[in-house]
C-alpha positions in Angstrom: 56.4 -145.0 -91.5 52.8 -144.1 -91.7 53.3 -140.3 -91.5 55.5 -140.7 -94.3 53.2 -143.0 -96.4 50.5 -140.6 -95.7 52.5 -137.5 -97.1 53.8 -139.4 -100.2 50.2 -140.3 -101.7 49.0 -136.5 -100.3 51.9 -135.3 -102.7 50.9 -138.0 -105.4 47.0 -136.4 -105.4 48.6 -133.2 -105.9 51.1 -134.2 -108.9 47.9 -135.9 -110.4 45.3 -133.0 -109.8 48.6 -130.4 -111.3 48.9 -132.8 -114.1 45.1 -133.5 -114.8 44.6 -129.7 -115.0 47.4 -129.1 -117.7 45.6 -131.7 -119.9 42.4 -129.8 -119.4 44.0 -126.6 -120.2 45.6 -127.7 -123.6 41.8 -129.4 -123.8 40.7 -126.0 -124.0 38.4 -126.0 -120.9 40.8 -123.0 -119.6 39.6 -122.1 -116.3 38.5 -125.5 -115.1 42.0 -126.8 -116.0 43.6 -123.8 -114.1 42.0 -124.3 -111.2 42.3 -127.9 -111.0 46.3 -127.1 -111.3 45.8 -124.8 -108.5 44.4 -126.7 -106.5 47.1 -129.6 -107.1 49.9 -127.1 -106.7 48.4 -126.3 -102.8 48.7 -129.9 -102.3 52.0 -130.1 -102.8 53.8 -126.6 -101.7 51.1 -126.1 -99.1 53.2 -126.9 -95.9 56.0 -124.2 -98.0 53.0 -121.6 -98.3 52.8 -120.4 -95.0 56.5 -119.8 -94.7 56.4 -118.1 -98.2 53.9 -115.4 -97.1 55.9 -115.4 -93.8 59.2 -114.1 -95.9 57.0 -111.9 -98.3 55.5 -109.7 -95.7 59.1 -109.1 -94.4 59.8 -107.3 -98.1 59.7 -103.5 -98.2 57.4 -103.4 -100.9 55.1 -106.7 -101.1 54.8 -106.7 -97.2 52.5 -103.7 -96.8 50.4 -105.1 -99.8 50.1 -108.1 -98.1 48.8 -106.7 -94.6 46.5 -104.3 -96.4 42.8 -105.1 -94.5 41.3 -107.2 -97.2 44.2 -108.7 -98.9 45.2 -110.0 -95.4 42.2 -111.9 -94.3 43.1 -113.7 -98.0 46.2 -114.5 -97.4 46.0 -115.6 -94.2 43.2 -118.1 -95.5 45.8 -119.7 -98.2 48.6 -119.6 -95.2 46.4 -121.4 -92.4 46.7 -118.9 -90.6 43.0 -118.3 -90.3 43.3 -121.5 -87.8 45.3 -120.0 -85.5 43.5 -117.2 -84.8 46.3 -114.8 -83.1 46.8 -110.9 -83.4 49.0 -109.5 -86.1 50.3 -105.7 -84.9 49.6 -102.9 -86.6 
């Protein structure tokens, strides 16, 4: 019950932040409303993310964008994966 209660108002900061950021945009303060909606959109698809990236580096042609030396250390940042720590081949 708390895990649960804990993940609904994590998602509820997110929808607020997303929506927050949208009125800021159409307030014309562009980039401070787009990355308030960022930031509220990695709130709530951020468990989905690292699974996203997961898939995408699997493609034929996004995948060796993706592992490229300093698009990778990027990624891996937004994924979580920076965390963990472990050893991705060659």
């Amino acid at each position: 019950m708390e895990k649960d209660s804990i993940a609904f108002w994590r998602k509820t900061s997110g929808r607020v932040l997303f929506w927050l950021g949208f009125a800021l945009v159409v307030l014309r303060w562009g980039l401070i409303g787009a990355t308030v909606e960022i930031s509220g959109l990695l709130i709530i698809f951020g468990a989905f993310l690292g699974s996203a990236i997961g898939i995408a580096r699997g493609l034929p042609v996004i995948g060796p964008l993706l592992n490229l030396p300093g698009v990778a250390s990027v990624v891996d940042f937004l994924a979580g994966a920076a965390k963990e720590s472990k050893a991705r081949p060659v």
